[in-house]
N, C-alpha and C positions, 0 to 999 in steps of 0.2 A: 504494500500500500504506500501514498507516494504519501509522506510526510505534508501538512498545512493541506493540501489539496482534501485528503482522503481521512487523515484524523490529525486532532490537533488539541491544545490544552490552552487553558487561561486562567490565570488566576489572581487573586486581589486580598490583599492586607485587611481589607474593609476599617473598622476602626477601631482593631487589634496593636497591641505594640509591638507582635512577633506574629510569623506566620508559623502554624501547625499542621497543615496541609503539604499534602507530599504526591507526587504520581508520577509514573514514569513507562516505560514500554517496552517491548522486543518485536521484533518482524524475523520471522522465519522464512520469510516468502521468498522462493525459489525465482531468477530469472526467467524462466520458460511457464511459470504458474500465471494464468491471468483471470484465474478467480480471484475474489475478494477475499483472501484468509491469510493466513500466517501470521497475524497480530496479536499480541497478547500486551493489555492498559491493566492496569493496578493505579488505583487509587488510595490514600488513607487519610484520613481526618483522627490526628492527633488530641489526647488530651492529657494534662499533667505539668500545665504550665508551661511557661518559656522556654525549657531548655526539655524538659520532660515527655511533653506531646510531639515537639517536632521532632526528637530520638526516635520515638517510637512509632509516628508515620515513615518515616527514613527507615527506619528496619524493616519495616511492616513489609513494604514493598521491595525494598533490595534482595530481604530473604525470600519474598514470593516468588519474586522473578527466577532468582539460581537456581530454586529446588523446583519450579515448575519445569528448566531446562534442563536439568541432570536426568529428568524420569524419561520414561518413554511408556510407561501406562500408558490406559485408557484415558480420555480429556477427564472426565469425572474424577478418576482417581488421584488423578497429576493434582487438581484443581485443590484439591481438600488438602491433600499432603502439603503443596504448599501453604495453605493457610497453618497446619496445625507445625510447621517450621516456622513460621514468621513469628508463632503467637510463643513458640517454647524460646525463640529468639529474646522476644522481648522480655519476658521472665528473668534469662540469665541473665539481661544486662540490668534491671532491677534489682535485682539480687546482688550483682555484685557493685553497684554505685546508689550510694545513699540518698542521691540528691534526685536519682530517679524514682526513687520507690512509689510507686501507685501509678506508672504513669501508662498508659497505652492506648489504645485508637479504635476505629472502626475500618473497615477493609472492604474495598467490592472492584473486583476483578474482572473481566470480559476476554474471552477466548475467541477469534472469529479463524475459524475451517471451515473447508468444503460443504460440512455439511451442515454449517449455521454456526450459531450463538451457543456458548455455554458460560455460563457463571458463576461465580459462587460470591455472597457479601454475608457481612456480622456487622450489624449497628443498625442505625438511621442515613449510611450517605448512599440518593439513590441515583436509579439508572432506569431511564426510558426508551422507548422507543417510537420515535413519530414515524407514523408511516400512513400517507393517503389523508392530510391532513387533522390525524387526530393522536394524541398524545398517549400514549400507555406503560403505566406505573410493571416495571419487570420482574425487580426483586422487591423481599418485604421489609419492613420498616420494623425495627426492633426495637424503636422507642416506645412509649405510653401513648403513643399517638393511636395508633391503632384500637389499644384496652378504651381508653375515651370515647372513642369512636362508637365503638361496641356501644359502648354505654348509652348515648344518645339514641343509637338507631333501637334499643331495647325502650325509651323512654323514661330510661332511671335518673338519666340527669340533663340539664338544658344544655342548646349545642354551644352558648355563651360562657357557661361553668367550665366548658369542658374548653372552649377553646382559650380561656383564661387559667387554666388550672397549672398550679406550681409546678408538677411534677409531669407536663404534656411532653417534657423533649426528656427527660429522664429516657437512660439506655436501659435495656432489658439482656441486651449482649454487646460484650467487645472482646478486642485483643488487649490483654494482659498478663500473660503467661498462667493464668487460673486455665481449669477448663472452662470453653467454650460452650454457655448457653444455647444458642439457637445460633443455626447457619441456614444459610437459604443455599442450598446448592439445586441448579436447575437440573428439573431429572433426566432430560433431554435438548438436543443442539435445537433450537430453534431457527428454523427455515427463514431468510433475509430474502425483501424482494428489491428491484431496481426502485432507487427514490427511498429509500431506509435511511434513518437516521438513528445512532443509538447516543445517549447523552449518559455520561457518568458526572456524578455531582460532589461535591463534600456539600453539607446540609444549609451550608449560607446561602446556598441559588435559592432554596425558601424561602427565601425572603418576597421572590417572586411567588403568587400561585402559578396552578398551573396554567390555568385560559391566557397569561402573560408568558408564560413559556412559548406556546403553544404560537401565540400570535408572532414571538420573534423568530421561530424557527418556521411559519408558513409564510411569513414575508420574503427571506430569501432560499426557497426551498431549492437551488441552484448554486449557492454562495460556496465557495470554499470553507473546510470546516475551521479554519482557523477565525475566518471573519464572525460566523455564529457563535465560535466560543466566546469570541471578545463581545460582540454583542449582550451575550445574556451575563458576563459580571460586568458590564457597562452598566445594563439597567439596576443591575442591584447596585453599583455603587450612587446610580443617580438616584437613589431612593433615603441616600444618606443615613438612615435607619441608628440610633445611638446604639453604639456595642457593637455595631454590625459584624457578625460573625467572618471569619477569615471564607472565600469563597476561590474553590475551583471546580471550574466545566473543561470534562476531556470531552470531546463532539468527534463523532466517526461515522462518514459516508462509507461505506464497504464499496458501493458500486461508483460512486464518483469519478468520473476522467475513467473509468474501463473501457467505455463503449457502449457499455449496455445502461439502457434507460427506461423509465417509468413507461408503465403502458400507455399509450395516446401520445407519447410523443415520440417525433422521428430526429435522428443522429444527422449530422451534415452528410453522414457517405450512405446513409439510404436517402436523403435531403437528392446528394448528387444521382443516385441509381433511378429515383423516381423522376426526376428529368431527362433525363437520358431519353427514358423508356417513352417521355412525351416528346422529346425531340422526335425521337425517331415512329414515332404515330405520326405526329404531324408530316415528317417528310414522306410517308407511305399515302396520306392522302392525297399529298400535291401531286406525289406521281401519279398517282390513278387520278385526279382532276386533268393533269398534264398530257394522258392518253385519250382519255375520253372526249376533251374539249377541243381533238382533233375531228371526232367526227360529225357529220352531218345533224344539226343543232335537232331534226325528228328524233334521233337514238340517244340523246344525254336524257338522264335521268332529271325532273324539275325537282328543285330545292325543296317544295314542300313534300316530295312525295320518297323520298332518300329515305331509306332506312337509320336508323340512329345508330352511330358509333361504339363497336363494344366497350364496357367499362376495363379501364388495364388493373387488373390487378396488382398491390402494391408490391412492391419489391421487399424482395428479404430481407429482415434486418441483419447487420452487420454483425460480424465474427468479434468478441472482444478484445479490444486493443490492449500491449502490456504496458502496464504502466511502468516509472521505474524503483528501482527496490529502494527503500530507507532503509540506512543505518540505522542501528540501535545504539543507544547512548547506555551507560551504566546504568544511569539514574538523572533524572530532571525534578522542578518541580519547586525548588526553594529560592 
């Protein structure tokens, strides 16, 4: 996948004194591959203070990445192993430095193969997917956000209680070298179509709801993904919001610049093929006008009474173009 084109990150301080946000990448992606796959994004939203949370998003994902590329499992299995090395990572290094103790994060990972999406997150930082203009929640939300939720849709408490309630962003799981609460791991690759968009967040994009997500990712449904990432912590920062949580959006087109496009729309080289094909209608009429208007004006056919021209069937869409490979960096993000 081509780096800024295809996936890309953003991120923002908001009105933090440190940032605790951390994400970085790998591309496996083969030269001669011109599917949309070989990428693996890890993200993590740090907590444990200044020096404490950012340790531990910075591990979070350095360790995911190594131990997701040493395996050769199945995706699922690779995906877990790495979380449960990231999180015994962070453990030791609380353990052995005082000034970290309590300190760790939340984690949500995205695998894209051949044969789709896979995931696994622990926390509240999430990851959608717009696709066909409407926005769809992927993994689950491990905060109090959800028990709340519950609660109102049962009628046991108002949606204003609940959406004021002290304890609504409290976590229910993270990474801290304990065992792990709850993990969302997806139980299968989820199938990606042409016009996808998958968004990974740390929890400051909340700042925005969704119907504002939603509206800055269908205004440039075309853009590169680096420009929508910047867009959506632009609008969180333009919201000024006091405390504003530290904010990062990784945005990844899979099909972006491959060639292959949303249904109803056509590519410039079926653009060129579907002309062609009227070029060359039209020069087959002029010759047969250009023979027939030789003879005797009793044997031409009159204009009203011509049969109507067959419809040409569209041309084939085009073979997908490769894109070119990105490097993988160690780690980004701070």
């Amino acid at each position: 996948m081509r780096e800024g084109l295809q996936f890309a990150g953003w991120q923002s301080q908001g009105a933090r004194d440190y940032q605790e946000d951390s994400w970085t990448w790998h591309s496996r992606r083969a030269a001669n591959d011109v599917s949309p796959s070989g990428l693996l994004v890890v993200l993590a939203d740090g907590m444990g203070g200044h020096r404490g949370g950012a340790q531990a998003s910075r591990t979070a994902v350095q360790g995911f990445i190594q131990a997701f590329n040493e395996s050769e499992a199945p995706i699922s299995s690779r995906l877990q192993a790495a979380l449960d090395r990231a999180n015994a990572q962070i453990g030791r290094e609380s353990a052995e430095d005082p000034e970290l103790a309590g300190m760790g994060c939340t984690l949500v990972a995205a695998n894209f193969a051949g044969d789709g999406l896979s995931w696994i997150s622990v926390g509240d930082s999430p990851m959608w997917l717009v696709r066909a203009g409407e926005l769809h929640r992927l993994n689950e939300d491990h905060s109090m956000t959800p028990l709340l939720q519950a609660q109102v849709d049962a009628g046991l408490i108002a949606a204003e209680d609940a959406a004021r309630h002290p304890q609504r962003n409290a976590l229910r799981s993270a990474l801290t070298g304990d065992p792990v609460e709850l993990v969302d791991l997806s139980p299968q690759p989820k199938a990606l179509e042409p016009g996808d968009r998958i968004l990974l967040a740390s929890d400051g994009l909340e700042t925005l709801d969704e119907d504002e997500i939603l509206a800055i990712a269908n205004a440039g449904p075309d853009a590169p993904s680096d420009q929508l990432a910047e867009k959506l912590v632009a609008a969180v920062d333009e919201k000024a919001r006091p405390g504003q949580d530290n904010t990062t959006v990784v945005v990844v087109s899979p099909y972006l610049g491959t060639g292959i496009v949303s249904r109803g729309t056509t590519t410039p080289r079926r653009s060129a093929m579907m002309l062609a094909a009227a070029v060359a209608l039209a020069a087959a009429v002029i010759a047969v006008w250009y023979f027939v208007a030789r003879e005797p004006a009793s044997e031409q056919i009159k204009a009203d009474e011509a049969p109507a021209a067959e419809e040409v069937a569209p041309a084939s869409g085009p073979e997908p173009t490769r894109t070119e490979d990105a490097d993988s960096p160690d780690s980004s993000g701070n």
